[in-house]
C-alpha atoms as a printed R data frame, in Angstrom:
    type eleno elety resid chain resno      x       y       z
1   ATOM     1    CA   UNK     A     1 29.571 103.487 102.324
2   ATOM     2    CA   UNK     A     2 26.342 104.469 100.914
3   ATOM     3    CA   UNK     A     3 26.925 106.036  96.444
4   ATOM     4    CA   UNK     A     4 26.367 109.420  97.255
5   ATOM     5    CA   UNK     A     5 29.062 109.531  99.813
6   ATOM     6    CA   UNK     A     6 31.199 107.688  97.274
7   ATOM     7    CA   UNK     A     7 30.616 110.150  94.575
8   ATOM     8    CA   UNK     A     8 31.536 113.117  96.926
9   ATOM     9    CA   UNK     A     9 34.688 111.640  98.339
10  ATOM    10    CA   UNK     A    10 37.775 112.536  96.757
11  ATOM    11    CA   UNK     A    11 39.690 109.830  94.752
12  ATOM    12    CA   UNK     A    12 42.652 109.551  97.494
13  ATOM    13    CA   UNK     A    13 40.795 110.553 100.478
14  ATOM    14    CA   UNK     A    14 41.413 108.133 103.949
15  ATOM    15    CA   UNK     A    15 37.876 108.264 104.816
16  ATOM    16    CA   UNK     A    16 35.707 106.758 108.087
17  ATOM    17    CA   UNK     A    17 31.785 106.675 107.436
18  ATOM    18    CA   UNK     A    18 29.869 105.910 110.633
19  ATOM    19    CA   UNK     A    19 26.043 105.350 111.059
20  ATOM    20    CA   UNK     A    20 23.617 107.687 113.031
21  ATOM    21    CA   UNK     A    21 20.174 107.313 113.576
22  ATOM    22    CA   UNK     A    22 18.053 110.498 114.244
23  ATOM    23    CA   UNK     A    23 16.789 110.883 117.672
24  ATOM    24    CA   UNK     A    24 13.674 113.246 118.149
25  ATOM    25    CA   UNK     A    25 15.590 115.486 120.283
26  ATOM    26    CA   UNK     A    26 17.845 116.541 117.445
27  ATOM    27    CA   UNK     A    27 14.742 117.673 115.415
28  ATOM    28    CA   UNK     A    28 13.349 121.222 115.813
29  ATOM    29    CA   UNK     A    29 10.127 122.864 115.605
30  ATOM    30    CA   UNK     A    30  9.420 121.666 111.430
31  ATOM    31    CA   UNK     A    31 10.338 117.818 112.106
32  ATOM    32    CA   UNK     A    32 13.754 118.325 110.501
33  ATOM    33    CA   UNK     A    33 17.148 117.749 111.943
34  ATOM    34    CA   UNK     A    34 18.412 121.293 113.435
35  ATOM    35    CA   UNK     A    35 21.100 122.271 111.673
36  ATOM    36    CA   UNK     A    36 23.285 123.176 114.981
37  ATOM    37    CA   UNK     A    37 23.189 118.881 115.352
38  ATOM    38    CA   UNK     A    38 25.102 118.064 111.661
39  ATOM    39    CA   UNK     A    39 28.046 119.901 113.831
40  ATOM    40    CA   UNK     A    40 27.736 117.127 116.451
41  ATOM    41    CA   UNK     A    41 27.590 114.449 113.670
42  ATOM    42    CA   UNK     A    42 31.136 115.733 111.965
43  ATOM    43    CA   UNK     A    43 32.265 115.570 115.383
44  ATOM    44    CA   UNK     A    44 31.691 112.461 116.149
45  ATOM    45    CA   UNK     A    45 33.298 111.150 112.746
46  ATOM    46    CA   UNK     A    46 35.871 113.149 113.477
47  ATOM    47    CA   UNK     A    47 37.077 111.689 116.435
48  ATOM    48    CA   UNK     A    48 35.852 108.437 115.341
49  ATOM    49    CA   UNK     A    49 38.681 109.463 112.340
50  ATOM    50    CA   UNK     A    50 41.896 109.640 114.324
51  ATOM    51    CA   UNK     A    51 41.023 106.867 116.527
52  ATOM    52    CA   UNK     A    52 40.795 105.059 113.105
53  ATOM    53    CA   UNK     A    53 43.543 106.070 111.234
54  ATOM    54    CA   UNK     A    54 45.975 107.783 113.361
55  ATOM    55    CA   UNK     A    55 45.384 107.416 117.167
56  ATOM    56    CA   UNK     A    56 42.807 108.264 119.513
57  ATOM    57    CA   UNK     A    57 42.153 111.982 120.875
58  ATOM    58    CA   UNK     A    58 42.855 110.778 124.332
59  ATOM    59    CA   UNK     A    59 46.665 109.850 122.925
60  ATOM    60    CA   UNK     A    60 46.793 113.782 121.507
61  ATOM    61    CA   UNK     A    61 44.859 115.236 125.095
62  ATOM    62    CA   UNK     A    62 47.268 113.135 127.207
63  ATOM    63    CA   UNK     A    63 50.479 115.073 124.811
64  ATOM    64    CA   UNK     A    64 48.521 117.709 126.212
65  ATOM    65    CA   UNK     A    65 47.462 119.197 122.532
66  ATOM    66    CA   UNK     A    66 43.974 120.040 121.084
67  ATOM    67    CA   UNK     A    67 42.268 121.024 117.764
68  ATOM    68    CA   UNK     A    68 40.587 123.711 118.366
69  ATOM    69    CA   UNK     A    69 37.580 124.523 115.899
70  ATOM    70    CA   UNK     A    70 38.766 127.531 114.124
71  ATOM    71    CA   UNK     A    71 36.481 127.371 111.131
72  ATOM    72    CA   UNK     A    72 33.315 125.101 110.396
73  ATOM    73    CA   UNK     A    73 31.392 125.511 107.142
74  ATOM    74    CA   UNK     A    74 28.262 123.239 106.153
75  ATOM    75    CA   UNK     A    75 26.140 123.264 103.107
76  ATOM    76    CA   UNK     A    76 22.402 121.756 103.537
77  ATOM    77    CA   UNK     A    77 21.096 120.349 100.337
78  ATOM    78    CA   UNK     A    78 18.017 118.514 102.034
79  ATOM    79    CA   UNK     A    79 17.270 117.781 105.534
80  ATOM    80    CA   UNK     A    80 17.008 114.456 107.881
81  ATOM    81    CA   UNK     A    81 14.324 113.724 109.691
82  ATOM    82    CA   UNK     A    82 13.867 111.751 112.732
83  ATOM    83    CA   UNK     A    83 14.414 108.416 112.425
84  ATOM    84    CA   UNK     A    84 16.444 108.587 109.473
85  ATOM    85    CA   UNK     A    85 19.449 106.601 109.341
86  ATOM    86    CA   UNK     A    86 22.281 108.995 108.104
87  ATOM    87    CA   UNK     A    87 26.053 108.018 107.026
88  ATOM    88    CA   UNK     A    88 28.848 110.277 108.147
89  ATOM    89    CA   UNK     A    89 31.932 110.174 106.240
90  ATOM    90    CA   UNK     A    90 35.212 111.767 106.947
91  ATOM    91    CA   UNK     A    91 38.764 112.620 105.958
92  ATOM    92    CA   UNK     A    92 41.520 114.589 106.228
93  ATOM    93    CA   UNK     A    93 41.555 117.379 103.692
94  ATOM    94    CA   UNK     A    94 45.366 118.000 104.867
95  ATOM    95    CA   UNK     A    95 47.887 119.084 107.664
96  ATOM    96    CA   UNK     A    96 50.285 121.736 108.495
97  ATOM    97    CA   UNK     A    97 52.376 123.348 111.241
98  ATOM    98    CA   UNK     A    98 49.986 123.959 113.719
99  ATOM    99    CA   UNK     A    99 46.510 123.127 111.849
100 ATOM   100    CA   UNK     A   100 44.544 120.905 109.868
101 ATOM   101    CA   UNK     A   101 41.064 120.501 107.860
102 ATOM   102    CA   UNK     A   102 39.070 117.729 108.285
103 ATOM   103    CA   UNK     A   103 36.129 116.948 105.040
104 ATOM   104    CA   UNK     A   104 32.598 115.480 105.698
105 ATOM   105    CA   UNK     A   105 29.425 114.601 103.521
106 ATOM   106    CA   UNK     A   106 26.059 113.356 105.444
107 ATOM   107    CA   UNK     A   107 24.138 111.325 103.334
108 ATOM   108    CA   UNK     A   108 20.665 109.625 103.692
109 ATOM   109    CA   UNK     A   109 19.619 106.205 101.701
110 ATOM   110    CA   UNK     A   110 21.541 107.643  98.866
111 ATOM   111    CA   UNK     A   111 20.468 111.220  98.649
112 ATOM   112    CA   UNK     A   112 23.352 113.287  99.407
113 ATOM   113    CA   UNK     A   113 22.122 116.015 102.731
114 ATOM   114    CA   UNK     A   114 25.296 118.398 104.045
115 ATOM   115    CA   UNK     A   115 28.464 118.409 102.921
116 ATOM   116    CA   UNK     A   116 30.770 119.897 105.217
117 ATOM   117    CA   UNK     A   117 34.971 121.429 105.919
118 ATOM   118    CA   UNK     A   118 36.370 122.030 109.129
119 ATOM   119    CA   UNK     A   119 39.298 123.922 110.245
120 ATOM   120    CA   UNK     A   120 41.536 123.019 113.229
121 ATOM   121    CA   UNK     A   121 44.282 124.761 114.984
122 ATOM   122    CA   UNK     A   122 46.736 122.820 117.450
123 ATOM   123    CA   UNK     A   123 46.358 124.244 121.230
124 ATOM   124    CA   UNK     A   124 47.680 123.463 124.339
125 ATOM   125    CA   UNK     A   125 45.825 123.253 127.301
126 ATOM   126    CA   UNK     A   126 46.061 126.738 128.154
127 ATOM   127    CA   UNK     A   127 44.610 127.292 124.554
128 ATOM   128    CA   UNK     A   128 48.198 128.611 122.539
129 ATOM   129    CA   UNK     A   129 49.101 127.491 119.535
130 ATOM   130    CA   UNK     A   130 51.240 124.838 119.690
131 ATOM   131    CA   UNK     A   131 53.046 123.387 116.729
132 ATOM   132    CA   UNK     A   132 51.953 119.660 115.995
133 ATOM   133    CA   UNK     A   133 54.695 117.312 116.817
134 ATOM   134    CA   UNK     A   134 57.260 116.563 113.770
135 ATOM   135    CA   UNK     A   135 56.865 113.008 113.474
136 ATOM   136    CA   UNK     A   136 52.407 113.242 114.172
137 ATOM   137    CA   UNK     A   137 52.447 116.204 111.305
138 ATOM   138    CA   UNK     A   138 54.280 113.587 108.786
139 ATOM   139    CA   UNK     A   139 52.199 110.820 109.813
140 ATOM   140    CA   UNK     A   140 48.710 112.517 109.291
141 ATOM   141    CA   UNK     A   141 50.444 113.875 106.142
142 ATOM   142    CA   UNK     A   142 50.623 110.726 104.630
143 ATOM   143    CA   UNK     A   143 46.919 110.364 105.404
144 ATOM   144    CA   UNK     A   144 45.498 114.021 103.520
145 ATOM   145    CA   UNK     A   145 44.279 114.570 100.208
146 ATOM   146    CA   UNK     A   146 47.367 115.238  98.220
147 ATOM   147    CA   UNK     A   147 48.253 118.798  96.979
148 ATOM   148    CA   UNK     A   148 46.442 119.787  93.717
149 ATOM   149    CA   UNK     A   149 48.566 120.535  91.008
């Protein structure tokens, strides 16, 4: 894991990093990454995340449950560029009921680009809320960011 995603990562985080390289397709009119894209990168750790350190999203799909994006929130310090070779890193922020936040940082070489906090609510397949099961909720619980004091 490249410094700069070190020094963003919270002390008892669970984190997965994975490596991108920037396609031209994901660049826009000024030869920068479009910001829409950094969305598709989080994703991708994301699921690359459960699969990890829980189980993967086919498991949860096949229980019949989803996490639906309910918020997504990015800030851009400095952009990537194609060709760049970019480190994703995430973690679970924490877990409740029906929901749970998942933490990212983007980082280039060692300059710190996006850092990043999405939201997540548990839905069926008909999109309802659905409670996460009991024994998942205490298992990803042990994996989040403890309270703060």
């Amino acid at each position: 894991m490249p410094e700069a995603a070190r020094d963003a990562l919270p002390a008892r985080a669970v984190p997965v990093t994975i490596p991108h390289r920037v396609g031209f397709h994901e660049t826009d009119g000024m030869g920068i990454v479009h910001h829409a894209n950094y969305l598709r990168f989080c994703e991708n750790a994301r699921v690359l995340w459960l699969e990890t350190h829980d189980k993967p999203y086919t498991d949860w799909i096949a229980m019949g449950l989803h996490f639906a994006v309910t918020h997504a929130a990015l800030d851009y310090r400095r952009p990537a560029r194609f060709d760049d070779r970019l480190s994703v890193t995430c973690w679970l922020e924490w877990v409740r009921g029906a929901s749970l936040a998942m933490a990212y940082t983007i980082v280039c070489e060692d300059r710190l680009l996006v850092t990043g906090r999405t939201e997540h609510a548990s839905v069926d397949d008909t999109g309802r809320v659905r409670r996460i099961p009991k024994v998942d909720r205490e298992r990803l619980g042990r994996l989040a960011l403890p309270p703060e004091d």
